[in-house]
C-alpha positions in Angstrom: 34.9 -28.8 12.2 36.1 -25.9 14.4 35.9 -23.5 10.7 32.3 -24.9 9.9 31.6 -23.9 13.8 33.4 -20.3 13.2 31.5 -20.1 10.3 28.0 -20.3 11.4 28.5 -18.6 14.7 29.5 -15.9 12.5 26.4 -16.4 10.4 24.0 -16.0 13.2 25.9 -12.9 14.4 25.3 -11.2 11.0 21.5 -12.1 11.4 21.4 -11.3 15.1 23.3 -8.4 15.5 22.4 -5.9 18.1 22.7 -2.8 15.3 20.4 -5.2 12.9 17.8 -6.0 15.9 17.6 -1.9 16.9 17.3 -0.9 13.2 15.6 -3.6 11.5 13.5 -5.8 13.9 12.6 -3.5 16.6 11.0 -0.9 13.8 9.4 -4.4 12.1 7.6 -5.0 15.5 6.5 -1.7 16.1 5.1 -0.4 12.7 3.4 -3.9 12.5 2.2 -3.4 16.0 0.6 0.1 15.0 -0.6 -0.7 12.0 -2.4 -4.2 13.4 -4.3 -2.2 16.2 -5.3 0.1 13.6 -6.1 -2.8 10.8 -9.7 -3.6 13.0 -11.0 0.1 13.1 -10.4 0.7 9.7 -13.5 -1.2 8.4 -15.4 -0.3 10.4 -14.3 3.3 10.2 -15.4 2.8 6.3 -18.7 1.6 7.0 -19.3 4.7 9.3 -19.8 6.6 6.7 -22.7 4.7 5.6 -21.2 3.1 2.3 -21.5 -0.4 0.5 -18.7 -3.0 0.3 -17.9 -1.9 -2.8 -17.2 1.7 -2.0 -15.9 0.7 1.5 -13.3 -1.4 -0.3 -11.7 1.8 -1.4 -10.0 2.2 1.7 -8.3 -0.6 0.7 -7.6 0.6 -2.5 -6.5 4.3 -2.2 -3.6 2.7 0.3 -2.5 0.1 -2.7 -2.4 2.8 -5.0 -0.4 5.5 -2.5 1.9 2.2 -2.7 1.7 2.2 -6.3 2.5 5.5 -7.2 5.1 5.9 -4.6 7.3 2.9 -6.1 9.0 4.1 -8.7 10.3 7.6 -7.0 11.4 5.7 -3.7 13.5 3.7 -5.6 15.3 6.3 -7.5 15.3 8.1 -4.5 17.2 5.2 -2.6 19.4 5.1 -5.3 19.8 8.6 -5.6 20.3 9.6 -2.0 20.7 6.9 0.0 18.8 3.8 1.9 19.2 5.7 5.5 17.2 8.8 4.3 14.3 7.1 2.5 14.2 4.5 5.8 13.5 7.6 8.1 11.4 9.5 5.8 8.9 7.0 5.2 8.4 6.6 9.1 7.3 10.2 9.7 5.0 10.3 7.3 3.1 7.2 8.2 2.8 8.7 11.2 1.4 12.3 9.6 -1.4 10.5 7.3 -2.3 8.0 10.9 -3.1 11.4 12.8 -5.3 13.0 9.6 -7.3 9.7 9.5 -8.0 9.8 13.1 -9.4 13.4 12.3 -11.2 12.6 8.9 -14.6 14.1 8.8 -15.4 12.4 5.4 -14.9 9.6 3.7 -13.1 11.1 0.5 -10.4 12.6 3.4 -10.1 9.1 5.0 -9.2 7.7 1.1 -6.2 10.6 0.7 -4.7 9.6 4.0 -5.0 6.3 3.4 -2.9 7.7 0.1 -0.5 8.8 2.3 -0.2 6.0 4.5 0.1 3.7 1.3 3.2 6.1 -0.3 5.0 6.1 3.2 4.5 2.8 3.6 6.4 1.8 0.4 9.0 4.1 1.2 9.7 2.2 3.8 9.3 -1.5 2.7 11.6 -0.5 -0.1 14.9 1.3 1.7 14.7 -1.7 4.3 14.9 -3.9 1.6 17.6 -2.9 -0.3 19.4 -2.7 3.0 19.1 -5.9 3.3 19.9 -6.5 -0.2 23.1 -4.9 0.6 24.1 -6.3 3.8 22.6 -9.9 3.7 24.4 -12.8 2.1 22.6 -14.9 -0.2 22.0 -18.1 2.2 21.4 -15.6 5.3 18.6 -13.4 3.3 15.7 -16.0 3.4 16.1 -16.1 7.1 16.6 -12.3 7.4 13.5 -11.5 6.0 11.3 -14.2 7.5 12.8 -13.1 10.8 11.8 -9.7 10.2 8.2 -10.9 9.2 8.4 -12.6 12.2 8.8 -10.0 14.7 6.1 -7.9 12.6 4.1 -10.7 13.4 4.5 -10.4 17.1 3.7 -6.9 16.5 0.6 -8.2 14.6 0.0 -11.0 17.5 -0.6 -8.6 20.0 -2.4 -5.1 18.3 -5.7 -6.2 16.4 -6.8 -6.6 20.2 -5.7 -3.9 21.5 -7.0 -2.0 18.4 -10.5 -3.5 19.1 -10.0 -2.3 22.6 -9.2 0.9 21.7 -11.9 1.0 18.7 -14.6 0.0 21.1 -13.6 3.6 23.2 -13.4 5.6 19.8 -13.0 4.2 16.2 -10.5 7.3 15.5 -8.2 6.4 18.5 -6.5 3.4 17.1 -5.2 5.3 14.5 -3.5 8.2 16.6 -1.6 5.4 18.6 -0.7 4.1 15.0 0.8 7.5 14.8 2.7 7.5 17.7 4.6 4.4 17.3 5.3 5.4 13.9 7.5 7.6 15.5 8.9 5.8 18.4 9.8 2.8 15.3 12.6 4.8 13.7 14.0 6.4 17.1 16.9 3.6 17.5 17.8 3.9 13.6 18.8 7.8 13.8 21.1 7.4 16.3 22.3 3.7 15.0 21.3 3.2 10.7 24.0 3.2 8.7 24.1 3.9 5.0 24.3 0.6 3.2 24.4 1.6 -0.7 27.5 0.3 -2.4 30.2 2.8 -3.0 30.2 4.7 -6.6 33.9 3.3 -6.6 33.0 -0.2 -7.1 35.2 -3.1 -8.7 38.4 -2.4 -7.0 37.5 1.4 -7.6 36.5 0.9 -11.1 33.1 2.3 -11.7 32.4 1.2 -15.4 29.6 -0.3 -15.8 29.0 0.0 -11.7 25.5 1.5 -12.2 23.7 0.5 -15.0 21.5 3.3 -16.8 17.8 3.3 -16.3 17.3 1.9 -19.7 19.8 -0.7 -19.1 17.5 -1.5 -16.1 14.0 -1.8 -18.3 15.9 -4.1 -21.1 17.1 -5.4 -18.0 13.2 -6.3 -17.1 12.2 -8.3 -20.3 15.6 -10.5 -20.4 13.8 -14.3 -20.1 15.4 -14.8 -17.2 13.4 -11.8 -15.4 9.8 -12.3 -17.7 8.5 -15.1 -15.4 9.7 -13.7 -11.9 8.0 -10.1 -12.7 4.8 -12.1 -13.9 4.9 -14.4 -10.6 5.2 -11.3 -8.9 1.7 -9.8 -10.6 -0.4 -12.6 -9.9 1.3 -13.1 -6.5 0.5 -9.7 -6.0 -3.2 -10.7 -7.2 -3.4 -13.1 -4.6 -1.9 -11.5 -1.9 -3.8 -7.9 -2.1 -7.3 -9.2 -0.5 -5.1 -10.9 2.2 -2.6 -7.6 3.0 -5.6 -5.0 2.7 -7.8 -6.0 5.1 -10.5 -7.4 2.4 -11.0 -11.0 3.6 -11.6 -8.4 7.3 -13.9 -6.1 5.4 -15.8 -9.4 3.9 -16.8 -10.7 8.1 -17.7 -7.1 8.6 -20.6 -7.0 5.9 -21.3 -11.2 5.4 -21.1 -12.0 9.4 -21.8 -8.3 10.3 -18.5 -8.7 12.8 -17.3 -6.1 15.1 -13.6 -4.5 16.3 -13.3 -7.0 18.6 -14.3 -9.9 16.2 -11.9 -8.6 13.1 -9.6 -8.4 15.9 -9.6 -11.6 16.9 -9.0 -12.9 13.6 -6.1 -11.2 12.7 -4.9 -12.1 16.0 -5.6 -15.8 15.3 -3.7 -15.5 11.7 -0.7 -13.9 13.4 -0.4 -17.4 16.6 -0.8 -19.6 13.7 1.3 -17.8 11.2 4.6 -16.7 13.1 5.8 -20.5 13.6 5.7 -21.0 9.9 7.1 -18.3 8.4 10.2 -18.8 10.4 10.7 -22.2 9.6 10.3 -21.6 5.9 13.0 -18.7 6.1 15.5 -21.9 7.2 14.3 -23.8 4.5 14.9 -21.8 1.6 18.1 -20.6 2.7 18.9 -24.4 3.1 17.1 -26.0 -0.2 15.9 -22.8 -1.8 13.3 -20.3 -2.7 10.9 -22.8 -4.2 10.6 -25.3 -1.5 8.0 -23.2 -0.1 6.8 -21.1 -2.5 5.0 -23.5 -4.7 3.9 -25.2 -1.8 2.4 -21.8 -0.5 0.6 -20.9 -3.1 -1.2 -24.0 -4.0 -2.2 -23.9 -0.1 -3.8 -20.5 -0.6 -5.5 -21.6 -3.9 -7.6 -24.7 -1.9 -8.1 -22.3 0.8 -9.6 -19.9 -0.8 -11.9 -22.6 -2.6 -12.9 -23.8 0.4 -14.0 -20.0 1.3 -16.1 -19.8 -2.3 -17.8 -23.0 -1.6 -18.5 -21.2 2.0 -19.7 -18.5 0.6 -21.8 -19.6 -2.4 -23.2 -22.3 0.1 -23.9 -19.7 3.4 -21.6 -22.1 5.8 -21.8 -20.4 9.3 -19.3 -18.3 11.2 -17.1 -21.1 12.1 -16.6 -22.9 8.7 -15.2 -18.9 7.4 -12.8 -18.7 10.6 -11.6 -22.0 9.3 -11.0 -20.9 5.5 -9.7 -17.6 7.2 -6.7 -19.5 8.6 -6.1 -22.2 6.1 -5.5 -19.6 3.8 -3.4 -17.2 6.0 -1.5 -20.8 6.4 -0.8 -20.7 2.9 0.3 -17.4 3.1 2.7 -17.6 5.7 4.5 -20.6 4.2 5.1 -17.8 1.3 5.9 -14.5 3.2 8.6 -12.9 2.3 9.7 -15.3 -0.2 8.6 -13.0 -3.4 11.3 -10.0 -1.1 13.7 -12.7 -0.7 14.0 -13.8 -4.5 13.9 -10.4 -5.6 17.1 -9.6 -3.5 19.0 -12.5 -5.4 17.9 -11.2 -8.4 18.9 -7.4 -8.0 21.5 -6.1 -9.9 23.9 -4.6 -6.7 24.6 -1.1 -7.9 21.1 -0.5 -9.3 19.3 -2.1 -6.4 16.9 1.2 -5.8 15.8 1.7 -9.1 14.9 -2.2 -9.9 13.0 -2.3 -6.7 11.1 0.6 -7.7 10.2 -1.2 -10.9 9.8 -4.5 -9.4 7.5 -3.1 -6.5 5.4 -1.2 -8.8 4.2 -4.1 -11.1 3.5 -6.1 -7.5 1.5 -2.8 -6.2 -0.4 -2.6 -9.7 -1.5 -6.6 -8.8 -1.8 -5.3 -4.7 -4.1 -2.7 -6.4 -6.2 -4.1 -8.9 -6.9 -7.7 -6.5 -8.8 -5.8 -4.0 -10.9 -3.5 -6.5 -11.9 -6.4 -9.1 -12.7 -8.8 -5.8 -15.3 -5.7 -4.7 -16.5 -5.4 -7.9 -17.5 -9.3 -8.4 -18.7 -9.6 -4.9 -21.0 -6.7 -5.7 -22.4 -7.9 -9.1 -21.5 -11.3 -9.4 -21.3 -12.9 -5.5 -18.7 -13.6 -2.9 -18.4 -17.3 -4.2 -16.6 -16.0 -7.7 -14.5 -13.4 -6.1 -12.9 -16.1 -4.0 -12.7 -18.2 -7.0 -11.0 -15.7 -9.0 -8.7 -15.2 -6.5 -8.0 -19.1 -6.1 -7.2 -18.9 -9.9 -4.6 -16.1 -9.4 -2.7 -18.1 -6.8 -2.7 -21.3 -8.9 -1.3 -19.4 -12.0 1.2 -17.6 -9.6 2.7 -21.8 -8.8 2.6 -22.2 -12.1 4.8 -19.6 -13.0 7.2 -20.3 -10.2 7.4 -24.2 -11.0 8.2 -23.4 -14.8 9.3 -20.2 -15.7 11.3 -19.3 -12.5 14.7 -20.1 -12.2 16.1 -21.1 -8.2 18.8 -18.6 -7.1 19.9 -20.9 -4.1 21.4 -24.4 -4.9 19.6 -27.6 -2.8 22.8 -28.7 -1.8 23.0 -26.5 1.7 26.6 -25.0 0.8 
């Protein structure tokens, strides 16, 4: 009893650790703070320059596809030259592209910023997951990364108000304060991050067949085991893209012709519900495994997002949206960070960068494509069949998981 007591005080240290809050949690909290009080402006901003929904959505877009041309190189690169440098670089220039969109004087310089931010952005996401990849054990990563989603969303809890604050004096300066705590985010990891990437000597100092090829890597990709989790990842992706973008806020904007303040409010309601959840869930699949929840999830987000195409097609008020608004972000939190979480089991140790890079590029192709194609229906078919089509891609994305994903954590709790 006194082992099993050992054991798990240990356990929480490794999740808890003072080095791990400074350099993993703390920057969490204060990127998703920044980026939250500039999520309500950025809308808005869009609309400023007197576009449609359509076109607006680009905004959207131009930041999935800086995300999806940026995958592939920051993996290599974080294989190549470490996790620590990747982790800082990304940082600083998040912050660069948050100052240019604050001084964009046209809409086609507010898309390459929001380029930027996209690249940078992955650049980050991937180095801190590999770091975690590397120092996380398999039945402490589930609650690792939720952890980490969960102090991004206390970041989230408190900036879409602030941001509406702050967009209500100028819609540019949300996004210079997004810039500043850029910055301030990766302060504690100079001074603290340490390089996690396996040793080149590994195996007892035997490095055959330590670090697969690249080509070993894509064969890698279309073993059987591997088809279905890349193709849960797409249509996860799919689903996910008009939730991480901003579309579902760029959809009040033009259907309910809601402000800052409102969008605001919103994401801020998303983040009180969502925090709770996504915690919880991190116990449960390190305890009974990845599925528990993510099948669950995304058959949550599939009704919800019916329930937002029968609002739609139907012209249900304000209220009965706000409702579909956090059903689905329900759904979504009882997923986040599960696709991350998987992925790390799955990663081959000494090749972690470059499969990442792979991996992250077919989810920012589906983080891509989601919000573009839901734009384009709601602009030539209607909202109802966007939100349909996007119910569809979260039901295929349970299917997948139920039967073509195999569970890298046993239900047994050991």
């Amino acid at each position: 009893m006194a082992e099993l007591n050992q054991s798990v005080a240990t356990e929480r240290r490794g999740i808890l650790a003072y080095d791990q809050f400074l350099t993993l949690y703390f920057p969490a909290f204060v990127f998703a703070l920044g980026y939250s009080i500039a999520t309500p402006a950025i809308p808005v901003f869009a609309k400023s320059f007197d576009t449609g929904f359509a076109v607006a959505s680009l905004v959207i877009v131009m930041h999935a596809l800086g995300g999806l041309i940026a995958a592939v190189p920051s993996g290599f690169l974080i294989d190549r030259i470490g996790r620590r440098p990747v982790l800082l670089i990304g940082p600083l220039l998040m912050a660069l592209s948050s100052i240019l969109t604050a001084m964009a004087g046209s809409f086609t310089q507010l898309l390459a910023y929001r380029f930027i931010g996209g690249a940078a952005m992955e650049m980050w996401r991937q180095a801190r997951l590999a770091m975690v990849a590397d120092v996380g054990k398999q039945r402490q990563r589930g609650r690792q990364m939720t952890g980490m989603i969960g102090t991004e969303g206390a970041g989230r809890l408190i900036g879409p108000a602030l941001g509406g604050v702050l967009a209500g004096w100028s819609i540019r300066v949300p996004f210079v304060v997004h810039g500043i705590l850029s910055v301030l985010a990766i302060l504690p990891s100079i001074f603290l991050l340490r390089e996690s990437a396996p040793s080149p000597k590994a195996n007892n100092g035997v490095d055959a067949d330590s670090h697969p090829s690249t080509r070993e890597i894509i064969a890698l990709m279309w073993n059987r085991r591997y088809r279905g989790f890349f193709c849960a990842q797409f249509f996860a992706s799919m689903t996910r893209g008009v939730l991480w973008g901003g579309t579902m806020l760029l959809y009040a904007t033009f259907a309910y012709d809601v402000g800052p303040q409102g969008l605001g409010g919103l994401a801020t309601m998303s983040t009180i519900v969502g925090i709770p959840i996504t915690l919880c869930c991190g116990y449960l699949m390190d305890r009974f495994g990845r599925k528990t929840t993510m099948v669950p999830g995304f058959a949550l987000m599939a009704l919800g997002l019916f329930f937002l195409a029968a609002g739609a097609d139907w012209q249900w008020g304000f209220v009965y949206f706000i409702g579909g608004f956090l059903w689905v972000h329900c759904g979504q939190a009882v997923t986040a960070g599960s696709m991350q979480v998987l992925g790390s089991d799955m990663a081959p140790a000494n090749a972690r960068g470059r499969f990442f890079g792979f991996w992250r590029l077919i989810g920012e192709i589906g983080g891509l494509v989601s919000p573009a194609m839901f734009g384009f229906v709601a602009d030539h078919v209607s909202y109802a069949a966007a939100f349909s089509m996007t119910a569809f891609f979260a039901l295929i994305t349970a299917a997948l998981l139920t039967f073509s994903v195999q569970e890298t954590v046993g239900r047994d709790g050991g």
